[in-house]
N, C-alpha and C positions, 0 to 999 in steps of 0.2 A: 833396176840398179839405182835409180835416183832415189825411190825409194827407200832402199835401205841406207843408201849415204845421208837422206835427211834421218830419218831414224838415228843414224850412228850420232851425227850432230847435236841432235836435241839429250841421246844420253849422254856426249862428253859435255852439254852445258850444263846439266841436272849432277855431273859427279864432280865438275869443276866449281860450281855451286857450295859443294859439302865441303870441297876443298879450302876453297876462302875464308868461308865462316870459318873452319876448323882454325887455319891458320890467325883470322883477324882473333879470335876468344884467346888462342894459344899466347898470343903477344900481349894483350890488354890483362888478361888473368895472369897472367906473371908480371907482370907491371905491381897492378893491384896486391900481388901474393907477396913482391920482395917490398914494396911500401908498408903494407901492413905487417909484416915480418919484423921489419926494424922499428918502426915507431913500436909495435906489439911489444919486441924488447927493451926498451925505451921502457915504456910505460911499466912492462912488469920489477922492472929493476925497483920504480919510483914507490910502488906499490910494496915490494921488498924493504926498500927503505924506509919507508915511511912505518910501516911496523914494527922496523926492528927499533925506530926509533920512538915510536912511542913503550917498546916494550924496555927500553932502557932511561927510558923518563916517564915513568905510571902516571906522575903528575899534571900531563897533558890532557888527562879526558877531562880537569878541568877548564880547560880553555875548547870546550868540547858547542857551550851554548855561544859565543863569539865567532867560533869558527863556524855551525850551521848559521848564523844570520849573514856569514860572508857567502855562504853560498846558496844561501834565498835572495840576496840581493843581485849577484852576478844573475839569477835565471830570472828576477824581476826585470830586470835591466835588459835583458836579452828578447822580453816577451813571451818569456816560457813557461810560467809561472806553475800552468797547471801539467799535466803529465807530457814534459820535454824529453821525455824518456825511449826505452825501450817500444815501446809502444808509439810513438810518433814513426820508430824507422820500420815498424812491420803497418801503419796504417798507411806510409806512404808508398809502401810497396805494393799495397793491393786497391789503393787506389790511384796506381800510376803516377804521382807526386813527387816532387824533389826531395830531397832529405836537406834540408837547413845547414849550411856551414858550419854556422857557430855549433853546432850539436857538440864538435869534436875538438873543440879548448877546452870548451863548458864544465863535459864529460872528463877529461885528462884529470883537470884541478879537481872537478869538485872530490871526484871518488879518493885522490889522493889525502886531501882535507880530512875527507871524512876516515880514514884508516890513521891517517897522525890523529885524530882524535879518540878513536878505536872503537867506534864502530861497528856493528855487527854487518856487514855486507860481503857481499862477492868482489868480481872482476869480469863477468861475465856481460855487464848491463853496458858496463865503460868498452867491453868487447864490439858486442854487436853496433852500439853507438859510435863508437869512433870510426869504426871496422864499414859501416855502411854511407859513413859520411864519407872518407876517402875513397871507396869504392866509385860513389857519385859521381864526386870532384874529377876522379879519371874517365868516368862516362864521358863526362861533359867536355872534358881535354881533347875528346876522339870524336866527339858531337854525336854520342849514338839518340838512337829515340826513344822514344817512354817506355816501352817494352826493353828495347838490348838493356836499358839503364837501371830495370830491374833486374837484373841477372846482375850487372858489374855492382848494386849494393849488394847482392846474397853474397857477392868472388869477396866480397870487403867483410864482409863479416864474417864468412867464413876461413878469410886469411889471419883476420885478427885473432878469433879464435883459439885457432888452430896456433898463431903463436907463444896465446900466454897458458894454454891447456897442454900441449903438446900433444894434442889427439887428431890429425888432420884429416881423419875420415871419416870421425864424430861430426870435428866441426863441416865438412863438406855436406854430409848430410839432415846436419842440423838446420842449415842457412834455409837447404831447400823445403824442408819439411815444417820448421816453426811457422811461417809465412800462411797455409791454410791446410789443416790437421785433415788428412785425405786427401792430399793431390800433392804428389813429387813430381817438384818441378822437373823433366826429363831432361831439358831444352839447357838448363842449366846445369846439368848435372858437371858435363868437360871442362867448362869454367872454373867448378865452385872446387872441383877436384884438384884440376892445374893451382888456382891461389890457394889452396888450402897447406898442396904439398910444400910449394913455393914459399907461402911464410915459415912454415915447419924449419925448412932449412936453412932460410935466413938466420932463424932464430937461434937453428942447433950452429950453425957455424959463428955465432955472436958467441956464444955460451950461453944461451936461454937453457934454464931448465926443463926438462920434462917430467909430467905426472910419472910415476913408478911407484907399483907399489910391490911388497913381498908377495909371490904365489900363493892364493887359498888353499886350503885343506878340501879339498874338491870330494866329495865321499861317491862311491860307485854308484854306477847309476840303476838304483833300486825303486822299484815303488813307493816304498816306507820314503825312502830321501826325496823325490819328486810331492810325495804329497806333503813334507814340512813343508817342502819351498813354492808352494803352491798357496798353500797356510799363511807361512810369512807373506807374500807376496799381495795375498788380498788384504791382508791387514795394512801393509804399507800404502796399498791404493788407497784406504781411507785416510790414513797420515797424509797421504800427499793432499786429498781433498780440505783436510781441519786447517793445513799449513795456508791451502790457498785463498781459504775465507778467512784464519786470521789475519793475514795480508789484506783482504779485501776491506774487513769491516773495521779494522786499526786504523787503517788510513782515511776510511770515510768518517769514522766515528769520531778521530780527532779535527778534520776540518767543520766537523759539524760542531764540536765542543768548541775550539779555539779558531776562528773564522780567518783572524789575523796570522798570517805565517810565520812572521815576527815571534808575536807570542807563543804561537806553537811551536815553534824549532825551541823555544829557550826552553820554554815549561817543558816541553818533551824530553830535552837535553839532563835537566836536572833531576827529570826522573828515572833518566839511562843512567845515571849518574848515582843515585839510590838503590838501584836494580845490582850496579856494582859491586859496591857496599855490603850488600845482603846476601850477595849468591858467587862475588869474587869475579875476575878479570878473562876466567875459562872459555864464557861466552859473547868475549868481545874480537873484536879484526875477523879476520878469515878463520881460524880454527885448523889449519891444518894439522898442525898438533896432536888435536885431538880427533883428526881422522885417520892420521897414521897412526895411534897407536888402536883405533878398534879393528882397522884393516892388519895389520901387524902383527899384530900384542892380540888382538880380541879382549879390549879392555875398554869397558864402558857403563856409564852410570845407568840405573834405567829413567832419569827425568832428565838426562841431558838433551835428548832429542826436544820436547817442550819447551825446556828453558833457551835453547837455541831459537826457537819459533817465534819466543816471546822479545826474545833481544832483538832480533831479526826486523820481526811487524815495526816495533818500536824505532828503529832507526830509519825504515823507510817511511814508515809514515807520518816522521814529524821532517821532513824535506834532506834527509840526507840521499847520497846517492851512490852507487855502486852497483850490485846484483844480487839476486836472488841462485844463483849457483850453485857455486860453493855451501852458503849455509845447507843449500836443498842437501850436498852430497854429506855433509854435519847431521843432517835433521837424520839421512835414510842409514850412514854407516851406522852410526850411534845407536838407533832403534833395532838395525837389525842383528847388532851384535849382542846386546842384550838379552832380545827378546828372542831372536833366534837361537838362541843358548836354551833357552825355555821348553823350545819345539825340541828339542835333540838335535840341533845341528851347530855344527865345530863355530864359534864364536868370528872366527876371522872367515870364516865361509858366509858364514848367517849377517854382517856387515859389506859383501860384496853382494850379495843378493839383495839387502838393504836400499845400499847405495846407489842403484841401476832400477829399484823397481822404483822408486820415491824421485826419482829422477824423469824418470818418463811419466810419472802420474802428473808431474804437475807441469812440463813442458809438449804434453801428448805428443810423443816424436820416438817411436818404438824402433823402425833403422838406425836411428842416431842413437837410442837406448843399446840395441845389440853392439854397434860398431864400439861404444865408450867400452862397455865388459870388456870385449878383446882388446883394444890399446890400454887399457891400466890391466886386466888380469891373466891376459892371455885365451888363447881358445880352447883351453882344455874343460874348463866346467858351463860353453857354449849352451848347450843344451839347457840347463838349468835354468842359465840368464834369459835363454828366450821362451822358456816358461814363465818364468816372473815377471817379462817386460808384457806376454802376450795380456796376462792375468789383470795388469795393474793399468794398464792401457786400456781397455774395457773398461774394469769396476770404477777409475777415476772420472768417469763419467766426462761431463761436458766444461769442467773446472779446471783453471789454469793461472800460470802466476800471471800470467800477460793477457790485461782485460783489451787488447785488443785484437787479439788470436781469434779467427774463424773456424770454426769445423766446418768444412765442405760440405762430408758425407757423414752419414749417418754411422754411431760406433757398432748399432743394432742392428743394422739393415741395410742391401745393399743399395742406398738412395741421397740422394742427395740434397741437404739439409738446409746446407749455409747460416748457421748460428754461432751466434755471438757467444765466449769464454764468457762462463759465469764469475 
């Protein structure tokens, strides 16, 4: 009898256990979820604004080399100089590290600067940055330890996210999966989900907009149709690889040409500036525009993906700031509506396959790839997307936008690797 009464006791403290934690994440991750909810629509308004405002004064990207020295001087100032980025809140995460306060002023202005200037960037980068700094900040409110305090940045970024994307099962599995390409975080999964939804709905009850696009042209699911998307899908994996080394070697190639950032933000600026001139305004801000109409319309140049690349590289690697996102989802509709037209497949179909395969290729994060398909296109052409995402996740090899992304495990093997994003 004593026996089983101590048994019963050790099970009620091992289920009382599950209970607290459940509860203490439950309260911290909605914390974190309606914080980054509302500053997330905060910021996406600013972001809003600030485009619509340079699209109603063109004449601002020339105040385009002034505005980047204001915010090479702000991260001079701060200590931040060299990569204060995206990449600072995934290397503090995996080496148990605080994420830096100032990250999320820094982040707010500069991304906003750089869209009144027009910019080829995201909103993605100012996501996960801001998103993982207040995460922190509420770790720290609750005094968790180096380990909970990684999980309260993934609930931050992926609340953020999830507010300015409107995809909060993307973002929930994105937080946990960018962090090391082969191991989802489990431990955090209740958290990243609870803040993910949690911003979601702050944001829809603010009036945040959400992604929506019009339903693809989904074609039966035939062999002939599996192997275009199979086609496109490896081809995009290599897009996504060109997109991450022109990222890579723009930005090393101009600190090695112009040492001074000074000089390199202006000279860079003035040659965005040229680039406009000669190829027009299509490839500056965010682009949505031009992704709704090749999702939509199935309406797309075939050098717009490139020239997206090229505006892209150029603005982050002479010290502007923003993300890699958005253009990535520019670079993959654009290609694949085009070129997917090529293969025989429906134009607005062949830019949804695009968009999801070019997307995982250069974030390696293939659950976060499937779950994005279904929040913008629904789960009816499911199958397809997890052909393309399996395809481009593979062939993309060990290349990514974020040079500081690990692969765990091996993409080839079931072993484990632990290397560095090329």
């Amino acid at each position: 009898m004593k026996e089983i009464l101590w048994i019963t006791k050790i099970k009620i403290k091992r289920i009382s256990l599950y209970v607290v934690v459940f509860i203490k994440w439950l309260f911290i991750a909605s914390i974190t979820g309606v914080l980054g909810g509302g500053i997330g629509f905060v910021f996406n308004k600013g972001i809003l604004y600030a485009t619509a405002l340079h699209r109603e004064h063109p004449h601002f990207l020339f105040l385009m080399p002034l505005l980047g020295l204001l915010i090479v001087l702000m991260y001079e100032k701060a200590n931040l100089s060299g990569d204060g980025g995206t990449n600072l809140i995934l290397h503090s995460i995996r080496h148990l590290r605080g994420v830096p306060i100032i990250i999320a002023p820094l982040i707010f202005v500069s991304t906003l600067l750089t869209h009144l200037a027009g910019g080829s960037a995201g909103r993605e980068g100012a996501a996960l940055q801001l998103g993982g700094s207040i995460g922190a900040q509420v770790g720290r409110l609750f005094r968790l330890d180096r380990k909970d305090m990684n999980t309260a940045v993934m609930c931050g970024m992926g609340a953020f996210f999830s507010a300015l994307f409107g995809t909060p099962l993307t973002a929930a599995f994105f937080a946990m999966e960018v962090i090391a390409v082969g191991v989802l975080y489990y431990s955090a999964f209740v958290p990243c989900v609870v803040s993910s939804l949690s911003a979601y709905a702050v944001s829809y009850v603010l009036g945040g907009l959400s992604t929506k696009y019009n339903p693809p042209v989904i074609p039966r699911f035939e062999i002939i149709s599996v192997v275009q998307t199979g086609v496109l899908a490896i081809i995009c994996a290599f897009i996504s690889i060109i997109f991450c080394l022109i990222i890579k070697y723009s930005r090393q190639g101009f600190e090695r040409l112009l040492k001074n950032p000074y000089i390199r933000v202006v000279a860079g600026s003035l040659l965005f500036i040229g680039l406009v001139f000669v190829f027009g305004s299509k490839y500056t801000g965010l682009g949505t525009s031009v992704i709704n109409n090749a999702i939509n319309k199935g309406q797309a140049s075939y050098y717009d993906f490139f020239l997206k690349m090229v505006f892209t590289a150029l603005t982050m690697a002479i010290g502007f700031k923003g993300g890699e996102i958005v253009p990535t989802l520019f670079i993959g509709s654009t290609f694949g509506c085009a070129f997917g037209a090529l293969l025989g497949l429906d134009p607005t179909f062949g830019a949804t396959i695009g968009l999801v395969a070019v997307f995982c290729g250069v974030v390696n994060c293939p659950m976060a790839s499937v779950m994005l398909s279904v929040e913008l296109f629904g789960g009816e052409g499911i199958a397809y997307f997890v052909v393309a995402v399996c395809i481009s996740y593979m062939l993309s090899g060990y290349y990514s936008i974020y040079s500081s992304q690990r692969f765990a495990y091996s993409k080839l093997h079931a072993e484990y690797v632990n290397v560095k994003a090329k």
